[in-house]
C-alpha positions in Angstrom: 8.5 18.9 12.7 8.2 19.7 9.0 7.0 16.3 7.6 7.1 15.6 3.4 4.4 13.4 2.4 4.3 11.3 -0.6 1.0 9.6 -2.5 -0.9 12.8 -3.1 -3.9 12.5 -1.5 -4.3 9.3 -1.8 -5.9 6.7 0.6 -3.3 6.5 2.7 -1.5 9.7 2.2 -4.7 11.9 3.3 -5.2 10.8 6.4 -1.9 10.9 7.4 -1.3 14.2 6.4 -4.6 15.2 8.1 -3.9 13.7 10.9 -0.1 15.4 11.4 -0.9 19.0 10.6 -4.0 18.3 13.3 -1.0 17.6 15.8 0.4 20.9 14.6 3.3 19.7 12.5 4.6 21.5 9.0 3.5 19.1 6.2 4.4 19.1 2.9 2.0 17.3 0.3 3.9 15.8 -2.9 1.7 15.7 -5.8 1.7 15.4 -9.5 -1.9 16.6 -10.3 -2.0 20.8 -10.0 -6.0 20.4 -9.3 -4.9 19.0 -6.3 -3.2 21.6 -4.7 -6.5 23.9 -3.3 -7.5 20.8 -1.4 -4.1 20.2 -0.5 -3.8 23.4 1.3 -7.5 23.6 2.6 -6.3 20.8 4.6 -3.7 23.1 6.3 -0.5 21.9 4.1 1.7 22.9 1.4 1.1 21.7 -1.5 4.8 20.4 -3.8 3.3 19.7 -7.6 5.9 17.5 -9.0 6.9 13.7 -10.2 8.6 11.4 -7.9 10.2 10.7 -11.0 12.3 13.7 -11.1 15.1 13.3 -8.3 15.9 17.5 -8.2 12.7 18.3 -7.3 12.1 15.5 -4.6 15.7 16.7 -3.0 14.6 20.5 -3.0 11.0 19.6 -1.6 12.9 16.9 0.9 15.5 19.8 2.2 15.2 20.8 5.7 12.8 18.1 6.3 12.6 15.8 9.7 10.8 12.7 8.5 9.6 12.0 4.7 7.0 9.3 4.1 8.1 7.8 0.7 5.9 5.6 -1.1 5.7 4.7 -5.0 2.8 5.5 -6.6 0.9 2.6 -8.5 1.5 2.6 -12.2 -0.6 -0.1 -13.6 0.5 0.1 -17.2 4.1 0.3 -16.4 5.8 -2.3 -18.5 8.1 -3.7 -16.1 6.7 -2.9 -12.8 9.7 -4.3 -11.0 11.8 -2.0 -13.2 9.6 0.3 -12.2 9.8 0.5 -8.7 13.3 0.3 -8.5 13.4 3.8 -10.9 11.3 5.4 -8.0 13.4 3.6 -5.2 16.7 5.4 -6.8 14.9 8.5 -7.1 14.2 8.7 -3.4 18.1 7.1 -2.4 19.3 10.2 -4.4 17.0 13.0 -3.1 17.0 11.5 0.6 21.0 11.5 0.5 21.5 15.2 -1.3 18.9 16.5 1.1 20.5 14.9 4.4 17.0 13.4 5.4 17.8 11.8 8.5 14.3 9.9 8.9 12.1 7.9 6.5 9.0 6.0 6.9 8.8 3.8 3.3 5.7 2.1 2.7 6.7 -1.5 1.8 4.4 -4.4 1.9 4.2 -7.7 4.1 6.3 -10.3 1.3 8.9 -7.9 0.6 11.4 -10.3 2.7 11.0 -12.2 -0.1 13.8 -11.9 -3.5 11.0 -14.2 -5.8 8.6 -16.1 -5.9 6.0 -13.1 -4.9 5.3 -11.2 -8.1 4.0 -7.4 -8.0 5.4 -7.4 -4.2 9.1 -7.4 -5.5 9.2 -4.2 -6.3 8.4 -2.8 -2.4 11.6 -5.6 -1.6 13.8 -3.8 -4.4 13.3 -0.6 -2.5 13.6 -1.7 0.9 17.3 -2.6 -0.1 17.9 0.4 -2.0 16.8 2.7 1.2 18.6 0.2 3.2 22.0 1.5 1.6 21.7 4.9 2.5 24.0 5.7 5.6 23.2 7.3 8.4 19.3 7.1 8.1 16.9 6.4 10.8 14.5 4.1 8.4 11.1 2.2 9.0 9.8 0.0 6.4 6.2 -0.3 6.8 4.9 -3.6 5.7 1.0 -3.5 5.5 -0.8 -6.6 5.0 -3.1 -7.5 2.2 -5.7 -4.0 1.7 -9.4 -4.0 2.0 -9.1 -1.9 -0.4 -8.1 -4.5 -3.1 -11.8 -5.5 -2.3 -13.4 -3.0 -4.4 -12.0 -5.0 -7.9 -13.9 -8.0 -7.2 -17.1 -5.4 -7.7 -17.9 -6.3 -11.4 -16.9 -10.2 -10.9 -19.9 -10.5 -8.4 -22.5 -8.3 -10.1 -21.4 -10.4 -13.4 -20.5 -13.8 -12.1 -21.7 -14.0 -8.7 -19.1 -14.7 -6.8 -16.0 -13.6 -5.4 -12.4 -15.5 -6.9 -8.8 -15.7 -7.7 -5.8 -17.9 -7.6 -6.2 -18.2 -3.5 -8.0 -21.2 -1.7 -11.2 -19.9 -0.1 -9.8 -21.9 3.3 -6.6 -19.6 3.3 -6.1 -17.0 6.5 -5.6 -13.5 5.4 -3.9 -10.4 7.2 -6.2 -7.4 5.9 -5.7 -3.8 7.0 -7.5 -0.8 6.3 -5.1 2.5 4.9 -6.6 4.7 8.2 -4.7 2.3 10.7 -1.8 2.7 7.9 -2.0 5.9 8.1 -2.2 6.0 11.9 1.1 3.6 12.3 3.1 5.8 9.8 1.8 8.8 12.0 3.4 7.4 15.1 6.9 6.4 12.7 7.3 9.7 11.8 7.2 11.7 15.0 8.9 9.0 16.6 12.3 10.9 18.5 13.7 7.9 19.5 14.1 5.8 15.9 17.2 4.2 15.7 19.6 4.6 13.4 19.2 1.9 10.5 17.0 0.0 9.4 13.3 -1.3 11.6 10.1 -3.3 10.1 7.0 -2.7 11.2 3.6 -4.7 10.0 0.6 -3.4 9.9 -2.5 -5.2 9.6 -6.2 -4.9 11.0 -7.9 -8.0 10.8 -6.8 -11.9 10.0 -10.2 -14.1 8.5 -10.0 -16.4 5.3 -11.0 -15.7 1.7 -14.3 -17.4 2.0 -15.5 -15.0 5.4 -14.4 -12.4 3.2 -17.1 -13.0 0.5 -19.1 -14.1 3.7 -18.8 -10.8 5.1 -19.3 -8.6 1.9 -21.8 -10.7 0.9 -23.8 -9.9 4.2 -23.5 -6.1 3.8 -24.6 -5.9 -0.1 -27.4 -8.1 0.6 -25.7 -11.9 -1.1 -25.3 -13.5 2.0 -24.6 -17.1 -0.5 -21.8 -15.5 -1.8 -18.9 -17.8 -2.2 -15.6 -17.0 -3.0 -13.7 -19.6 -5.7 -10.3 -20.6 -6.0 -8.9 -20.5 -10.0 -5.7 -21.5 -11.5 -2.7 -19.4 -12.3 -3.9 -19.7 -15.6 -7.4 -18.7 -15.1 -6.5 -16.1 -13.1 -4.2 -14.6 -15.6 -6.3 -15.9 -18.4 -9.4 -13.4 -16.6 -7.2 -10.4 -15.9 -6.1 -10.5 -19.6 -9.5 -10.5 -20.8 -10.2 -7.4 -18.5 -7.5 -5.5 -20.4 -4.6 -5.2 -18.2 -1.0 -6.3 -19.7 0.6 -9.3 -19.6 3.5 -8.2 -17.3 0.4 -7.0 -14.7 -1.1 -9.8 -14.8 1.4 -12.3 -14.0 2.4 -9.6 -11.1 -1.1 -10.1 -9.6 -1.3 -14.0 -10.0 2.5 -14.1 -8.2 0.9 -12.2 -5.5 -2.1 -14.6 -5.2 -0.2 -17.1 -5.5 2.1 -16.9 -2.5 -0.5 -15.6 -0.5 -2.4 -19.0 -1.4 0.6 -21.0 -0.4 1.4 -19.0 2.8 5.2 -17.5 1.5 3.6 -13.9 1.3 3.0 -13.9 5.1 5.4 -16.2 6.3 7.6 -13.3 8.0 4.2 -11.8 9.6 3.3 -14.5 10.9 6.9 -14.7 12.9 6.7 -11.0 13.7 2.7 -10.3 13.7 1.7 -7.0 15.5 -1.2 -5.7 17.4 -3.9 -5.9 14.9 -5.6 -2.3 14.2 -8.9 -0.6 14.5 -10.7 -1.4 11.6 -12.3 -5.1 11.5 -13.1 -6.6 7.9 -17.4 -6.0 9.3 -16.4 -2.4 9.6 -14.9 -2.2 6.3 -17.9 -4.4 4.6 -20.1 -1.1 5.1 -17.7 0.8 3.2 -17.7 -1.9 0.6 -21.9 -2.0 0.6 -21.5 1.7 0.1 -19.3 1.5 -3.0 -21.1 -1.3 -4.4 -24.5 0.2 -4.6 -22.7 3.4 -6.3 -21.1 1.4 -8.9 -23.4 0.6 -12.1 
């Protein structure tokens, strides 16, 4: 099959695309950075330097394809992130339609059932409906729970404060995943022959603890086993990020996430559709996290 992958080489991205040209597929590599292209193609794919933001270029990069796996790359200091993701959304409606793609994997996010109430996670619902309106299309939306990843910000807070916090009670369960079972579940989307026509879900997650085994578990690995996670207010929590720099539209998309997380509306679809939880257990991942933390001055 020749696949197009979008994210770059990213965390999610990279070992999905290693993983298809390893079962002998044609993949194509969208990315906007021309140093990445050597590693790109070291990894057995072409590489398409471009920006998701130009519609032409995703619809001559998309032609002949089987399966695309469309994501929107973070952008952090976008003003309106919402605004945003619905920009990318069109892009990918427009090149998906003038290339006749006739299957798509999007990476969406568990909350995206959800028209409010869930901050930065609006943005992955906006697209799902814009996808949604192509016709004839064989689509997945791939809703991944909440990263490990996301982990790797609380670094400073606990080397400056001590603990681990934000506006989530410590007592709250969690879905985590890891981007390799991502990857691994938009591997098996994409080669799948027998997608439907229209429109499927499928969450992803690894691993389901609370907010306080988290910090219990990281805490273990980098040697803190007292490490406590704290619950803040929205307005601490957005008070904190401000002080760190990022913009006020950011900010209220990450307390909006928090937030229904805290109060269970993120996950209330998952937890009516939950799937077979993945390989990668939150003690796995602590070892990564150990890893980064000693790395990071």
């Amino acid at each position: 099959m020749k696949i197009i992958i979008t994210g770059s080489l990213g965390n999610i991205s990279l070992p999905l695309a290693t993983a298809l040209v390893q079962q002998g597929h044609t993949v194509t590599v969208i990315s906007s950075q021309p140093d990445r292209q050597a590693t790109i193609e070291a990894l057995g794919a072409t590489a398409a330097i471009g920006s998701v933001e130009d519609a032409d270029f995703l619809a001559a990069t998309f032609a002949g394809a089987a399966a695309v796996y469309a994501m929107v790359p973070p952008s952090y200091r976008a003003p309106d992130s919402r605004a945003y993701f619905q920009r990318i959304g069109r892009h990918y409606a427009q090149a998906i339609q003038q290339a006749r793609v006739p299957r798509v994997v999007q990476l969406s996010s568990w909350g995206a059932h959800r028209d409010h109430g869930t901050g930065g996670i609006l943005g992955s619902h906006d697209v799902e409906e814009i996808l949604r309106a192509v016709p004839d299309l064989a689509l997945t939306h791939l809703r991944p729970t909440s990263f490990y990843t996301n982990y790797y910000g609380f670094v400073g807070m606990i080397k400056g404060a001590g603990f681990m916090g934000a506006n989530c009670a410590g007592d709250r369960p969690v879905a985590l995943v890891h981007p390799r079972d991502i990857a691994a579940a938009a591997a098996e989307e994409l080669t799948n022959p027998a997608a439907p026509i229209g429109r499927t879900i499928r969450y992803v997650a690894s691993d389901e603890r609370t907010q306080a085994e988290v910090a219990h578990a990281l805490g273990a690995a980098i040697g803190r086993p007292d490490l406590r996670w704290v619950a803040f207010s929205d307005e601490q929590m957005r008070e904190n990020l401000l002080k760190n720099g990022l913009p006020a539209s950011t900010a209220a998309d990450i307390v909006g996430i928090y937030a229904s997380m805290s109060s269970g509306a993120l996950g209330e679809d998952y937890e009516q559709h939950k799937p077979t939880l993945g390989q990668v257990k939150l003690e796995d991942f602590a070892k990564e996290f150990a890893a980064a933390f000693k790395q990071e001055h």
